[in-house]
C-alpha positions as CSV (number, residue, x, y, z in Angstrom):
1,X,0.0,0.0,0.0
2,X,2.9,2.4,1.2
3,X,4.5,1.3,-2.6
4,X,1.3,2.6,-4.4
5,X,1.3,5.5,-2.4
6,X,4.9,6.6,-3.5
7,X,4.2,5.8,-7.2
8,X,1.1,7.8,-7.0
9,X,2.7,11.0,-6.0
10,X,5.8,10.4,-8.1
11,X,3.7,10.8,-10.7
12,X,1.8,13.2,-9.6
13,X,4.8,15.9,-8.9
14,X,6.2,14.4,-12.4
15,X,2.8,16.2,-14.1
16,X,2.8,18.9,-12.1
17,X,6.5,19.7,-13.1
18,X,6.2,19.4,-17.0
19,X,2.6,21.8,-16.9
20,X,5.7,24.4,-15.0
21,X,8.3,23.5,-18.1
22,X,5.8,24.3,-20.8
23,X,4.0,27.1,-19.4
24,X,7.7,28.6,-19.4
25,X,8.7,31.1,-22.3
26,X,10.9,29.2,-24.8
27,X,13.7,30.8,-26.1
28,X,15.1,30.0,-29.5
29,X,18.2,30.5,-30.6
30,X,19.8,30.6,-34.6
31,X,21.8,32.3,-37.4
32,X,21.5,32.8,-40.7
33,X,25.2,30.8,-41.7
34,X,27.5,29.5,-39.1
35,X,30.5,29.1,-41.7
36,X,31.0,33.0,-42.9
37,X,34.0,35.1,-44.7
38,X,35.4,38.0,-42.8
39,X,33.8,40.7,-43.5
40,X,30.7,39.0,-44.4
41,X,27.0,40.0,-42.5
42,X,24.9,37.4,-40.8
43,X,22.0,37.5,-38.8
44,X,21.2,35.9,-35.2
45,X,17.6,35.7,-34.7
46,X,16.3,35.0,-31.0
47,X,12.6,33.7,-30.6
48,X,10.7,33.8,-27.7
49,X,7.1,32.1,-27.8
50,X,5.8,34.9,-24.9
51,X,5.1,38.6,-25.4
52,X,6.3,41.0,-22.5
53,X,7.8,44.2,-21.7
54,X,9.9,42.7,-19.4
55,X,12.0,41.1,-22.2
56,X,14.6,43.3,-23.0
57,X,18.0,42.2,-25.2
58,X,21.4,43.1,-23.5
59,X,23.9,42.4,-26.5
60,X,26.6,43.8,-24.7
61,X,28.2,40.8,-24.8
62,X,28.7,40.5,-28.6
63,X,30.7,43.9,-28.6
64,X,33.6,42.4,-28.1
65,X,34.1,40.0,-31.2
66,X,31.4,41.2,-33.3
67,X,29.9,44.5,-35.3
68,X,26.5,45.3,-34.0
69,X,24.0,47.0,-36.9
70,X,20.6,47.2,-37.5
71,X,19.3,45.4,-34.0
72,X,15.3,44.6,-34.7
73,X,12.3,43.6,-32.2
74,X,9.1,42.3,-33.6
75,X,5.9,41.3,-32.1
76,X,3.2,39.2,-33.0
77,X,0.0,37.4,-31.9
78,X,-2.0,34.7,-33.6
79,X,-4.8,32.4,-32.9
80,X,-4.7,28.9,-34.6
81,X,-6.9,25.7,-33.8
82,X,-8.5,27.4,-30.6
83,X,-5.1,27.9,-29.2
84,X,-3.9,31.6,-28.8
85,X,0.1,32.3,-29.4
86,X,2.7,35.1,-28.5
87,X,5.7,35.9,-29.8
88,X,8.4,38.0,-29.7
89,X,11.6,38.1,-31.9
90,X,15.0,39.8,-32.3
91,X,17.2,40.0,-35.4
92,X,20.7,41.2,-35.1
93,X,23.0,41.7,-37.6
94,X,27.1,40.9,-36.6
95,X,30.0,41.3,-38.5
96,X,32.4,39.6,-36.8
97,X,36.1,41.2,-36.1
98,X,38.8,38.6,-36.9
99,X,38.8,35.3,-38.4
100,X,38.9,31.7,-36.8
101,X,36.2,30.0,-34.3
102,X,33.9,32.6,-32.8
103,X,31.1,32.1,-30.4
104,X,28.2,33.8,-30.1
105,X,27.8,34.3,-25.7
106,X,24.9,33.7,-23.8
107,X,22.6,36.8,-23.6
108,X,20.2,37.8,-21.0
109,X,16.5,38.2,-21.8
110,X,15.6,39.9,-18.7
111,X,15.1,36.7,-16.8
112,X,15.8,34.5,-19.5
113,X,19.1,33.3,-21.2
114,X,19.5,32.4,-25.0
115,X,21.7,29.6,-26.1
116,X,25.3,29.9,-27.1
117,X,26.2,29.4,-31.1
118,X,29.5,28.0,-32.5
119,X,30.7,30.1,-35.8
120,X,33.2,29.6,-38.3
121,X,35.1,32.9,-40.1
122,X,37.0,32.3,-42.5
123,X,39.8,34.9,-44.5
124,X,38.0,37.1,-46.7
125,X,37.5,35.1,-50.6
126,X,39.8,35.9,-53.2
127,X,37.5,34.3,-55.3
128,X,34.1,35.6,-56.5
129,X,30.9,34.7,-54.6
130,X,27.3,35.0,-55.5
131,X,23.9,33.7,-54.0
132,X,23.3,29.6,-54.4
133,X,20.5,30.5,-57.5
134,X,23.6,33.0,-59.6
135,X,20.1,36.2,-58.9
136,X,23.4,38.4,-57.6
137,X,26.8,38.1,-58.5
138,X,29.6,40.9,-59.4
139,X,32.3,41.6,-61.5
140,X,35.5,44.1,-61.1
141,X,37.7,44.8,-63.8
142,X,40.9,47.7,-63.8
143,X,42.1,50.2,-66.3
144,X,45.6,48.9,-65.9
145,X,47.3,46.4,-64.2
146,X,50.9,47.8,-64.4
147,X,51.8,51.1,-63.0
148,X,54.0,53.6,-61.2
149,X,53.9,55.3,-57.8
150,X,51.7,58.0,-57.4
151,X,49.7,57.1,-60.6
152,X,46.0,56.2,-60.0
153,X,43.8,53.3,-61.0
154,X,40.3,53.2,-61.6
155,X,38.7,49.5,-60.4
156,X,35.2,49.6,-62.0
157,X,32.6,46.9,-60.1
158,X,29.3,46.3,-61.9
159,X,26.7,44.8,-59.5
160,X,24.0,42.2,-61.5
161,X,20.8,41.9,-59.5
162,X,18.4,39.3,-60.6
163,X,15.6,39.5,-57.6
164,X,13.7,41.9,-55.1
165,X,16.6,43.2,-52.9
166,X,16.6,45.9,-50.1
167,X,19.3,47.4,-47.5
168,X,22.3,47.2,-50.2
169,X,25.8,48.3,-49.2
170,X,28.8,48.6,-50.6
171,X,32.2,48.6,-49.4
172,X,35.3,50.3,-50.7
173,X,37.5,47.9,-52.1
174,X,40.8,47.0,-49.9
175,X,44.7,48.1,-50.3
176,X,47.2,48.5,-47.5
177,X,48.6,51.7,-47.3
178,X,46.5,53.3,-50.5
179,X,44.3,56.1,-51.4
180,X,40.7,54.8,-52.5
181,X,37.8,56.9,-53.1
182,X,34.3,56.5,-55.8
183,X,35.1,58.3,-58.7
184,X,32.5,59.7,-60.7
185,X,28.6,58.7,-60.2
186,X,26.8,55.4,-60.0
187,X,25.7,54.3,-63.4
188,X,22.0,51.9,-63.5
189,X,20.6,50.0,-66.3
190,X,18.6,47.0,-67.3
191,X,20.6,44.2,-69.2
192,X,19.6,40.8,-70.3
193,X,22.4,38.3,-69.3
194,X,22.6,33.9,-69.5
195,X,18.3,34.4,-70.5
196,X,18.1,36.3,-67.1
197,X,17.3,40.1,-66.5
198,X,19.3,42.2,-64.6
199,X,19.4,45.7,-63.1
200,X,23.0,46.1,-63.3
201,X,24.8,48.9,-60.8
202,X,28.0,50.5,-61.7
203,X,30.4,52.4,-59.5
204,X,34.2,53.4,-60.2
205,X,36.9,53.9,-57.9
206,X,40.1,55.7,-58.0
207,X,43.1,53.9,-56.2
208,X,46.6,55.5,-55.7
209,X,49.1,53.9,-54.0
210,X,52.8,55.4,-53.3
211,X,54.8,52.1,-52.3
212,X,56.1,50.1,-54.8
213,X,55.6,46.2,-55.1
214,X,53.1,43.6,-56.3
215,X,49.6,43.8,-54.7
216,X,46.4,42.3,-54.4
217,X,43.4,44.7,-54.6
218,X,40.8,42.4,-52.4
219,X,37.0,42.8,-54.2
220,X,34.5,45.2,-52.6
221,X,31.9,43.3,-50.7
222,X,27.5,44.2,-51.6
223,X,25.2,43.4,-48.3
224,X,22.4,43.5,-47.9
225,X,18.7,41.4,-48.1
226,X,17.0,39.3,-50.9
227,X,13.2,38.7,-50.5
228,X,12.3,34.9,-50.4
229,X,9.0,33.6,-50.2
230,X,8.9,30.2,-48.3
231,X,6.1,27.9,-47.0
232,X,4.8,28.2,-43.3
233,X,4.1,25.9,-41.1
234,X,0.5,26.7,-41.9
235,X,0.6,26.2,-44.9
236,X,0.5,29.5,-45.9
237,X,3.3,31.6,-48.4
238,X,5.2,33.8,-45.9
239,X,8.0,36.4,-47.3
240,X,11.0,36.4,-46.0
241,X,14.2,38.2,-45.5
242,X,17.6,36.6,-46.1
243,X,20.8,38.3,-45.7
244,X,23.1,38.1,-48.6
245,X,27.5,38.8,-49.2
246,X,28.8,38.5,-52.7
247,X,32.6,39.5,-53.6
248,X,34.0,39.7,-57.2
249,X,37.5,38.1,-57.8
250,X,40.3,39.9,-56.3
251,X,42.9,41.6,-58.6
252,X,46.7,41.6,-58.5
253,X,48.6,44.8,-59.8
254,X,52.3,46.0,-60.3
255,X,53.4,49.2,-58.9
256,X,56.9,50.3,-60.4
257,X,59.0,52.7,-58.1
258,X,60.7,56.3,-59.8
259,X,62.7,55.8,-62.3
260,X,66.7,56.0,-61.2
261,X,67.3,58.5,-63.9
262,X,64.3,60.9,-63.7
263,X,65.3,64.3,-62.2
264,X,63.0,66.9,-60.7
265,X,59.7,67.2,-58.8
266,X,58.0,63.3,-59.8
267,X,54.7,64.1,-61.6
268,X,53.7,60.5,-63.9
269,X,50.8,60.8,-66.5
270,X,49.3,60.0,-69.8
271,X,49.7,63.5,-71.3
272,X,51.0,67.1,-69.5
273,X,49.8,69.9,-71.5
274,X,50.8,73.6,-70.6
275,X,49.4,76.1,-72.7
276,X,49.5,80.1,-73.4
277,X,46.0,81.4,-73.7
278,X,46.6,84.6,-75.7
279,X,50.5,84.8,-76.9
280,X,52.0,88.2,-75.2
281,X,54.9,88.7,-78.0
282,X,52.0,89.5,-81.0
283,X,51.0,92.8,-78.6
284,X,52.0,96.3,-78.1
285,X,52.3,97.5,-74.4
286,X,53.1,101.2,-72.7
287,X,55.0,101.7,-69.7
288,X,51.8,101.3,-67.1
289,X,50.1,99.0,-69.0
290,X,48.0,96.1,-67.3
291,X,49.7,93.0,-68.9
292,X,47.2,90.1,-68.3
293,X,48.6,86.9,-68.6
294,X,46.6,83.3,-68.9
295,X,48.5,80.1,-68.3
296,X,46.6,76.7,-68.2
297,X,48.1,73.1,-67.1
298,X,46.5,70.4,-68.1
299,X,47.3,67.3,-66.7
300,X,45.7,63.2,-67.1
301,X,45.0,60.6,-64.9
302,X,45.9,63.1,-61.7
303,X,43.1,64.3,-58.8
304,X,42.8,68.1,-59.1
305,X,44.0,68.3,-55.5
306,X,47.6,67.1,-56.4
307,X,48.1,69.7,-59.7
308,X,51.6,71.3,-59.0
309,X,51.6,74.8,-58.6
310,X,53.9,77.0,-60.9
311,X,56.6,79.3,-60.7
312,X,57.3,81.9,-62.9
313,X,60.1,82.9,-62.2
314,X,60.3,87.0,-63.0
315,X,62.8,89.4,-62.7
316,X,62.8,90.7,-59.2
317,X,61.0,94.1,-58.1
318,X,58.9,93.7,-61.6
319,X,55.3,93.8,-60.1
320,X,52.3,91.0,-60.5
321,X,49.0,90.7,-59.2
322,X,47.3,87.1,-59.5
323,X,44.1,86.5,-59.5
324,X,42.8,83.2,-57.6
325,X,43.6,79.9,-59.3
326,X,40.6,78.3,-61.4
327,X,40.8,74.0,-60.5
328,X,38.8,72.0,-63.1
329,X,38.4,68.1,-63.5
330,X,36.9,66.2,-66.3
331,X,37.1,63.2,-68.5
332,X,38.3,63.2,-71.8
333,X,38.3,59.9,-73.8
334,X,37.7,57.8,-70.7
335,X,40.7,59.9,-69.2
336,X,40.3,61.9,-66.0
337,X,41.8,65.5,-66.6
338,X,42.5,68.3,-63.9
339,X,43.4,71.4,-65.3
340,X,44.7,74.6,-63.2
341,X,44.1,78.5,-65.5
342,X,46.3,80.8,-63.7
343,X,45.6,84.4,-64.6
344,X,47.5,87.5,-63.1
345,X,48.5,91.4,-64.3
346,X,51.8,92.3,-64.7
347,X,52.9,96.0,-64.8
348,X,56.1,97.1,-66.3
349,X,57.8,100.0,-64.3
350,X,60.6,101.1,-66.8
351,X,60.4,101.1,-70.8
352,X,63.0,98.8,-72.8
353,X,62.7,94.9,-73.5
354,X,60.7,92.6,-70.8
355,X,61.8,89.0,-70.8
356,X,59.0,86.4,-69.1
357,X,61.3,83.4,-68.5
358,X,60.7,80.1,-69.7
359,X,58.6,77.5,-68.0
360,X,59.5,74.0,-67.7
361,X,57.8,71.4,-65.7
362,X,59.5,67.7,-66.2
363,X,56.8,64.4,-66.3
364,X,57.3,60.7,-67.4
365,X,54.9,59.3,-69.8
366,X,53.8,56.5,-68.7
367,X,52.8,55.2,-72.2
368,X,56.0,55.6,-73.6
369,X,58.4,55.1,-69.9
370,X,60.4,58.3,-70.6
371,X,60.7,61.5,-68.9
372,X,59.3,64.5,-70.8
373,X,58.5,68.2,-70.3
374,X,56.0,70.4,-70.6
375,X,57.2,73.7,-72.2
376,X,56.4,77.7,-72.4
377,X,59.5,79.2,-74.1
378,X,60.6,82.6,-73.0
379,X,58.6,85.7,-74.0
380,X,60.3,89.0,-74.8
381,X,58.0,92.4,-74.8
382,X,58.9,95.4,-75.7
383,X,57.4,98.0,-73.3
384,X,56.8,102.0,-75.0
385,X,56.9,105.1,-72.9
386,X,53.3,106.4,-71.4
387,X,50.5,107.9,-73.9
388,X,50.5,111.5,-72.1
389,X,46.9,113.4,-72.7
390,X,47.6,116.1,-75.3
391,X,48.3,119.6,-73.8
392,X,45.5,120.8,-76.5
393,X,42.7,119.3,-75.0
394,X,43.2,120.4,-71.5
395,X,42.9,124.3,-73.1
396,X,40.2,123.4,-75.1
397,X,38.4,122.1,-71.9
398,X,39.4,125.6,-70.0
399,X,37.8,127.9,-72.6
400,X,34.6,125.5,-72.5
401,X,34.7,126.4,-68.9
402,X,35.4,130.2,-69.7
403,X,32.6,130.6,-71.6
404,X,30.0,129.4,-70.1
405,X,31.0,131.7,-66.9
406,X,30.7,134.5,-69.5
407,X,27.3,133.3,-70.1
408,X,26.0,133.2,-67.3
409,X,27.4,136.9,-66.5
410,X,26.3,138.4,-69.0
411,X,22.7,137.1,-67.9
412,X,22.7,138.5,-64.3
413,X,23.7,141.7,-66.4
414,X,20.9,141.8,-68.5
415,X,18.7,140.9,-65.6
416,X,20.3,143.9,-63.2
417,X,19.2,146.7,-66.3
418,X,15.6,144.9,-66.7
419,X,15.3,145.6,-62.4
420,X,16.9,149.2,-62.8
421,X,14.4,149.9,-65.3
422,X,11.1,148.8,-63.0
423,X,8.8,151.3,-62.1
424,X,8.2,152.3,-58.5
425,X,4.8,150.4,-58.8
426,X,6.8,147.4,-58.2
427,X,9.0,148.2,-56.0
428,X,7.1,145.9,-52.9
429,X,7.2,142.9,-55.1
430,X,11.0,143.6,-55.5
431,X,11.3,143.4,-51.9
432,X,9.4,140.1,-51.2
433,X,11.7,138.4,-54.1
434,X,15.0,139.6,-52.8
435,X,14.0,138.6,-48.8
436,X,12.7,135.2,-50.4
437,X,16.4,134.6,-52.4
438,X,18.1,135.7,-49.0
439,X,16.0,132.8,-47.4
440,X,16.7,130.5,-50.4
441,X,20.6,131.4,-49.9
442,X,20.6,130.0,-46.2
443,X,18.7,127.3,-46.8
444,X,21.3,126.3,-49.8
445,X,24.5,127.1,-47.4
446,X,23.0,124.6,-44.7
447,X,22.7,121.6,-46.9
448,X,26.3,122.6,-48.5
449,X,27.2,122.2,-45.2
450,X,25.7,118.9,-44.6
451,X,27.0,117.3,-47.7
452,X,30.5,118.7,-46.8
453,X,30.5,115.6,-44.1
454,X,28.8,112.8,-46.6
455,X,30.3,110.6,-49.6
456,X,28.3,112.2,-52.7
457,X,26.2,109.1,-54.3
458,X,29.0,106.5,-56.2
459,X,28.8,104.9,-59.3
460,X,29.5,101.9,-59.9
461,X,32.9,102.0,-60.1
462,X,33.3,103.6,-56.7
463,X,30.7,101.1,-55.5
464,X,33.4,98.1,-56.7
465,X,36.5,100.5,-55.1
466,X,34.8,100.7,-51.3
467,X,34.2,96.9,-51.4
468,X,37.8,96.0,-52.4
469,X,38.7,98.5,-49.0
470,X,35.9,96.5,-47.4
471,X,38.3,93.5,-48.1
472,X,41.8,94.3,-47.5
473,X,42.6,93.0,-50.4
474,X,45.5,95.0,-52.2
475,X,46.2,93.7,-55.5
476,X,42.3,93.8,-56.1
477,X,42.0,97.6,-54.5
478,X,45.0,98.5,-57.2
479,X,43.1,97.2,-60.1
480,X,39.6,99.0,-58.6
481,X,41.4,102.2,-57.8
482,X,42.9,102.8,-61.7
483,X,39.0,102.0,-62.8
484,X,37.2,104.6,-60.7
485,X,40.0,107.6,-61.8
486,X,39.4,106.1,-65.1
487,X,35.6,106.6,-64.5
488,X,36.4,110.1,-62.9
489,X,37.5,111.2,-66.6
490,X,41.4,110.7,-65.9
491,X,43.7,109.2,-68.4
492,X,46.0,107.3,-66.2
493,X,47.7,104.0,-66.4
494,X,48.4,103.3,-63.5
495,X,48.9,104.5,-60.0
496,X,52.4,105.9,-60.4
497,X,50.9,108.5,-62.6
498,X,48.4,109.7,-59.9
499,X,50.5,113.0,-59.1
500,X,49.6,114.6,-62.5
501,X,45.9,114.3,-62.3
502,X,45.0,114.5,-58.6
503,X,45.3,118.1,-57.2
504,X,44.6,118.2,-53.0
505,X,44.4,121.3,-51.6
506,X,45.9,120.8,-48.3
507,X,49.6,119.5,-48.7
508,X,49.7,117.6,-45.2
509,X,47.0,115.1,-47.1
510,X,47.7,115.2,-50.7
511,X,52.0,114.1,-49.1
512,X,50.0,111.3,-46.9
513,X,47.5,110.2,-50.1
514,X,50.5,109.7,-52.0
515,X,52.4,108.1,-49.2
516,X,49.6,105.4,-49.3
517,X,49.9,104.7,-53.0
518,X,53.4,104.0,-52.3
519,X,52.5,101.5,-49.5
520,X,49.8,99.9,-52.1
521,X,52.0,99.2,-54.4
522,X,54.9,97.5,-52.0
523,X,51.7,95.9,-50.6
524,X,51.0,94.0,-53.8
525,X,54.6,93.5,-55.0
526,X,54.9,91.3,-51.7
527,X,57.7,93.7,-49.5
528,X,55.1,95.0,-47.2
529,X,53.1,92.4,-45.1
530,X,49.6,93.3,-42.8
531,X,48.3,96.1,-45.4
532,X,45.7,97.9,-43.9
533,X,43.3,99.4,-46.0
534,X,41.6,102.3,-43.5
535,X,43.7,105.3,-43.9
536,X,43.6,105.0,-48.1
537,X,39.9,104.8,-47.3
538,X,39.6,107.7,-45.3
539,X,42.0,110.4,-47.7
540,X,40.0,108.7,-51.1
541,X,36.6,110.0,-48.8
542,X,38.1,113.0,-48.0
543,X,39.3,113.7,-51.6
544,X,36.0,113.4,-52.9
545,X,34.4,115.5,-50.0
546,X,36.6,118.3,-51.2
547,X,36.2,117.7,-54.6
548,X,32.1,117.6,-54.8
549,X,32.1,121.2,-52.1
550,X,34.3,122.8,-54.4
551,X,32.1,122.4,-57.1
552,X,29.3,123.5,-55.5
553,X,31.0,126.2,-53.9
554,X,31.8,127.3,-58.1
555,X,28.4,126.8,-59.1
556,X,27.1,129.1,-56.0
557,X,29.8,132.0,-56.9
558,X,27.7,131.7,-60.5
559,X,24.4,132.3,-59.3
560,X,25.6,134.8,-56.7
């Protein structure tokens, strides 16, 4: 009896214990691929057959061996032969950091644990990889597989993609120790490839390396999802997500070190082009002349950021104002160009013969593996003396000026006999008029007054003078400065010749205008440093302050 007894509640506490097991969550562990490349993306999916808030994820624990991305939670609820179900599921996608046999740790699900996972990484492939059906597969392909230090490659990869696919990436391709960047855009089209249609996807890149030796460029590596759809356990079509890594074959290259017998700055290309825009020798110039000189290097299969600036070499103390570089890039024939237009003013300071040196910049073809240079032979110019304004036209203009003071003489003359002539009858409205030209008079001398302390309105050309000031900039406040007087009516060249047109009446200001000029000009030659631009700002205001009163001062002693 005592036997029965003890069977009876064996089995009893036996039920009782398997109702606790399955009325706890179950927690299901898997990845996508246990046997991976490096560098390829898996996921880990984590099921749990309960919905709570209490279940949150710590993946803390995969930090240290894997790449975390793109963590997702997803809940769901169904109801299937009278039985109603929960669940609640993670996907994770790792990347894992080395290669050789990982594990994926136990995690913590609030109060429950998941199941520790066994993985295989093996070296990335040198070898192309596509999906098990050949829907996405890629292929790379170089412009050359030979080539020196410093000269740049462009590795084209065309992506084929045969089926719904979403959260592509792609790498960079891999080289120790090189430059790699996407060159150009991504190209897209629809192609028709084994009896299967593709949307193909194109991307460039530009790889320079400057250590020589024999390399392996390894394949950029697409990730991402395909869309699957796959029977359920209910028998209904359910789509589904699976993670997808495809590589194209890795490439091998040569890169050849300098030459031993090149000499000069290394520069290695297709084709080196350096080019006169306008040629200076066909022109005529005077002494103050703006000379304006365009030079253009043109260079293949070089990023615009690496052209090599130019020197020019000129005679010392001769003056030059350049402008800012203009840096272009195109192709050309399925070659990459960068071009550099250098554009400055020179101005000759003495008459006679002006030689522009020669310039010379030394490259190696790489088509033909010899060194070559890129040549601008040496320019002589002949510089004339200064076209002076004729001494003619300055007396014709003070006879103009003459004249019409006659004029207007002659008419307060005529209008002094027509008042001595007015009868007494009159004589009050003669009165009114002269107290209302009195008032007139001080009204008039109070707004002279005013405008004595204003700029008068600017033109244009005074308009681009004060903004150049505004800037500081000296060579560009030179250039500005001979346009206004130029404006003004002045025949002048350039700022050495500023004495014989500009007149200022006190002598403390006109010695400290022309002190300024000097200053200018050392300012854009280069021998003075820190140019400030105020004080030239505050005599060319004054100038004009004086000049504008004193006309209006002339034009009052007129009327007077």
């Amino acid at each position: 009896m005592r036997i029965k007894s003890s069977i009876f509640i064996a089995l009893l506490t036996g039920f009782f214990y398997s109702q606790m097991l399955s009325a706890a969550p179950q927690v299901l562990t898997s990845v996508s691929n246990n046997q991976v490349s490096l560098g390829d993306t898996f996921i880990l999916n984590i099921d749990i057959d309960d919905s709570d808030s209490d279940y949150q994820l710590d993946t803390g624990p995969l930090e240290k061996e894997f790449n975390i991305s793109r963590p997702s939670k997803s809940q769901r609820s169904t109801y299937i032969n009278g039985n109603f179900i929960q669940q609640t599921q993670w996907q994770i996608r790792l990347q894992a950091k080395r290669s050789g046999d990982l594990t994926i740790p136990v995690l913590k699900i609030g109060p429950l644990n998941t199941q520790a996972i066994q993985l295989s990484v093996t070296p990335a492939s040198k070898q192309a990889t596509k999906t098990a059906d050949n829907r996405v597969f890629m292929e790379n392909s170089i412009d050359k597989t030979s080539l020196y230090i410093g000269q740049p490659l462009i590795l084209t990869t065309r992506i084929y993609i045969g089926q719904a696919a979403e959260n592509l990436q792609l790498s960079n391709p891999e080289l120790k120790d090189a430059s790699i960047e996407v060159y150009g855009q991504d190209k897209n089209e629809d192609v028709i490839k084994n009896g299967i249609r593709y949307k193909t996807i194109t991307r460039q890149f530009q790889i320079t390396t400057d250590k020589p030796g024999n390399f392996t460029i390894n394949s950029p590596l697409l990730s991402g999802d395909v869309r699957k759809i796959a029977n359920s356990s209910n028998g209904q079509n359910q789509v589904m997500t699976v993670p997808i890594n495809v590589r194209g074959d890795s490439i091998k290259i040569q890169v050849k070190d300098k030459p031993a017998g090149y000499q000069g700055e290394w520069l290695v290309s297709e084709d080196v082009r350096l080019l006169e825009n306008t040629p200076l020798t066909q022109q005529t110039f005077h002494l103050g002349d703006p000379i304006t000189r365009t030079v253009t290097l043109q260079i293949a299969s070089i990023n615009k950021d690496k052209l090599p600036t130019i020197a020019f070499n000129y005679p010392k103390g001769l003056r030059f104002y350049p402008d800012q570089d203009e840096i272009k890039e195109g192709q050309v024939n399925g070659l990459l160009y960068s071009q550099r237009t250098m554009r400055h003013a020179i101005i000759p300071d003495q008459t006679g013969e002006l030689t522009l040196p020669e310039i010379k910049i030394p490259w190696w073809n790489s088509v033909t593996d010899k060194q070559e240079y890129a040549v601008l032979p040496a320019q002589k110019l002949t510089i004339l003396a200064a076209v002076k304004q004729p001494a003619g036209l300055e007396n014709k203009q003070k006879n103009i000026d003459q004249s019409a003071a006659s004029a207007t003489v002659l008419i307060d003359n005529e209008e002094l006999i027509y008042w001595q002539i007015i009868t007494a009858l009159l004589l009050l409205g003669f009165i009114i008029l002269l107290l209302y030209h009195l008032s007139y008079r001080r009204r008039y001398s109070n707004s002279a007054q005013l405008k004595e302390h204003s700029v008068p309105i600017a033109n244009q050309a005074y308009l681009n003078l004060q903004n150049a000031l505004q800037q500081n900039n000296a060579p560009l406040v030179y250039q500005k400065l001979i346009t206004f007087l130029q404006a003004e009516k002045y025949n002048l060249k350039s700022l050495s010749q500023i004495s014989e047109y500009i007149v200022i009446p006190e002598k403390e200001d006109e010695k400290q205008f022309l002190q300024e000029i000097k200053i200018l000009e050392q300012a854009c030659c280069g021998t003075v440093t820190n140019w400030d631009a105020t004080q030239l700002s505050r005599l060319i205001e004054k100038y004009l302050r004086q000049k504008t009163a004193f006309r209006e001062k002339s034009i009052m002693d007129l009327n007077a």
